[in-house]
C-alpha positions in Angstrom: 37.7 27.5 0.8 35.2 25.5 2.2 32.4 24.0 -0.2 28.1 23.2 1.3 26.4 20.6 -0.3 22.7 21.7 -0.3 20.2 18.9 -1.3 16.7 20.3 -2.3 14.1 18.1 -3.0 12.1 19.2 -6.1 8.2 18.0 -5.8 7.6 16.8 -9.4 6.0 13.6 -11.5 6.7 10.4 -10.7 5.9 9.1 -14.1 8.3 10.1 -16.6 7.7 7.3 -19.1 4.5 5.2 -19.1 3.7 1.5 -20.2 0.4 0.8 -22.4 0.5 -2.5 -20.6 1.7 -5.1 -17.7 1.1 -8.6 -17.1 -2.0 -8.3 -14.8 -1.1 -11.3 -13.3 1.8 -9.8 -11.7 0.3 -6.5 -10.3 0.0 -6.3 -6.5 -1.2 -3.0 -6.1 -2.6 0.0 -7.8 -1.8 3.9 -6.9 -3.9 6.4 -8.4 -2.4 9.8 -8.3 -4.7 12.6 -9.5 -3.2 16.2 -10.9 -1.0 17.8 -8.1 0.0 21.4 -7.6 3.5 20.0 -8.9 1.8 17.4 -11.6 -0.7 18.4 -13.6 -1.5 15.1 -14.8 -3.1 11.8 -13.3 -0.7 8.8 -13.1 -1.3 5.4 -12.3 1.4 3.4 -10.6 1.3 -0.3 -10.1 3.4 -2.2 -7.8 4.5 -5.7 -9.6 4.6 -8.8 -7.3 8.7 -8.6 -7.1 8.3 -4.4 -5.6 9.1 -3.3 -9.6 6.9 -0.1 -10.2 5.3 0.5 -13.3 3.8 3.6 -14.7 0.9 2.9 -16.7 -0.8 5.4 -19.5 -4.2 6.6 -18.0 -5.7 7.3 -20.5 -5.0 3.6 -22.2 -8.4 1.1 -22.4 -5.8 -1.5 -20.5 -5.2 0.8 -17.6 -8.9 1.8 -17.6 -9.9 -2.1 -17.0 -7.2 -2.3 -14.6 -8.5 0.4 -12.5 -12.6 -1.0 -12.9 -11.2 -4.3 -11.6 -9.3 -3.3 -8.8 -12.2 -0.9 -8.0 -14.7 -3.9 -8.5 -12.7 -6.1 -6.5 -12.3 -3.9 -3.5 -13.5 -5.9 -0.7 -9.7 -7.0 -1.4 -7.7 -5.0 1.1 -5.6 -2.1 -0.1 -5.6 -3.5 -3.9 -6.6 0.1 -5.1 -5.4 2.9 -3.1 -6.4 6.9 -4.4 -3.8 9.4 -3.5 -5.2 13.0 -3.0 -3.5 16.1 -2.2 -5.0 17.3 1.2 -3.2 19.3 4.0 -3.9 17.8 7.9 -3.2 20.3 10.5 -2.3 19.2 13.8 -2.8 20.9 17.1 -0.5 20.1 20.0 -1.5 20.6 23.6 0.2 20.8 26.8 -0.7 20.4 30.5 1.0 21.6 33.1 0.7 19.4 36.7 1.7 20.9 40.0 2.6 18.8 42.7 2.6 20.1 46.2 
């Protein structure tokens, strides 16, 4: 009997538990996600100066100052970056060449 191993990967939240705050010393970046087809709910993920992730409560007054000062401060580059759910399309052409 032979056994398949079939690994699906399930679109879902990334934020399972949230943190009311961090050390804003430490953050290097800030992710907003808004609601997804998957999520229906806005997460906030910062990025922590040793590559730890941190979910943070949106609707907290910390995270809310977070956010106004990255946005604020965003001649900074990539210090806030939005995350939306769009869908590119992508056209591929061919050419044929003859050579004689």
């Amino acid at each position: 009997m032979i056994k398949f191993r079939h690994w699906i990967c399930f679109l879902k939240c990334r934020c399972l538990r949230t943190s009311q705050r961090v050390d804003e010393s430490l953050i290097r970046t800030v992710e907003e996600l808004p609601p997804r087809p998957y999520c229906a709910k806005d997460e906030i993920i910062v990025t922590l100066k040793d590559n730890k992730k941190v979910c943070l409560d949106p609707t907290h007054k910390f995270t809310k100052a977070v956010l106004a000062s990255m946005k604020k401060n965003s001649g900074k580059p990539a210090k806030v970056r939005t995350t939306s759910a769009t869908t590119t399309t992508t056209t591929a052409a061919t050419s044929l060449s003859t050579s004689s």
